[in-house]
N, C-alpha and C positions, 0 to 999 in steps of 0.2 A: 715512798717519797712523793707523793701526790700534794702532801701539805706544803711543799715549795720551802719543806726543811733538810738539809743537808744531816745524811743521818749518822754516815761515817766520811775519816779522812779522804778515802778514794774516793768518794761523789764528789766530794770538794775539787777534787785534781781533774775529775772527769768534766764537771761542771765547765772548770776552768780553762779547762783544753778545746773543749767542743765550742765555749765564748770566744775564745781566742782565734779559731780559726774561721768561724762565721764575720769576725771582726774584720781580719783583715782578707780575708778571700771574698767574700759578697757582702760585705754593707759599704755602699759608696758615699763616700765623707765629701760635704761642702765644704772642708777648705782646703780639698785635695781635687776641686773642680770634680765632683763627683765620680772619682777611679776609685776604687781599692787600695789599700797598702803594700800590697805585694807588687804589683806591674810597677807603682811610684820609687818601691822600695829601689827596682830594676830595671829602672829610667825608659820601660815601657810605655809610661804614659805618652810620652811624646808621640807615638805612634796613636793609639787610642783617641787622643783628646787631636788632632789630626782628625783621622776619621771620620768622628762623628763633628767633626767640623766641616768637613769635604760634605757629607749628609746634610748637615744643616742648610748649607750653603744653596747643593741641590733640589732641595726640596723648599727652598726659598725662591730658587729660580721658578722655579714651577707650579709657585701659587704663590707670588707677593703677598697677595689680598689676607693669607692667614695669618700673617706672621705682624707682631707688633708692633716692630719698629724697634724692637731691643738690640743688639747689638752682642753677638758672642763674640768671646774672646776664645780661640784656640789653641795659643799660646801656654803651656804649662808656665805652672808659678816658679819659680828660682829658691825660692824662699817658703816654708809653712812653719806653722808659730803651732806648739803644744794648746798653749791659753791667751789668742789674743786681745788685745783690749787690757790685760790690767798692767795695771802700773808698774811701771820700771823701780821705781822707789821700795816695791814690797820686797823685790828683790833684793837688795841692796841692806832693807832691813834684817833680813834671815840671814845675811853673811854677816851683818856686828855682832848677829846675838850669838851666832855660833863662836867667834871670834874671843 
């Protein structure tokens, strides 16, 4: 399997399963303010994104001089969008044509 071709059905499932959990257990997503899907999924994040806000904060205190004047938000999002940015209207088109 070295040629990065799926040789039979179970590599395909194996493939899929081992993607699937690296996805949501350790690759931290920008529009989940950098958590995982798992803690977001289990309203975790509120604690995490907390914390490393409480860190931020501390270690702001403790060297102004590094920090760039950026502004964290702490606060988890309420709201995450699949694909944001595109048009409301694509949408809208795929229900007539189904229709």
């Amino acid at each position: 399997m070295g040629t990065g071709t799926l040789v039979r059905y179970a590599d395909s499932g194996n493939w899929v399963q081992t993607f699937m959990h690296g996805y949501h257990t350790e690759h931290r997503h920008s529009g989940l303010k950098f958590v995982t899907p798992n803690p977001r999924h289990r309203g975790k994040d509120i604690d995490l994104l907390a914390q490393r806000y409480a860190r931020y904060q501390a270690a702001k205190a403790q060297h102004p001089e590094r920090r760039s004047g950026v502004k964290r938000n702490g606060q988890p999002d309420t709201t995450v969008f699949l694909n944001p940015g595109k048009p409301i209207k694509a949408e809208h088109q795929n229900q007539a044509r189904a229709a």
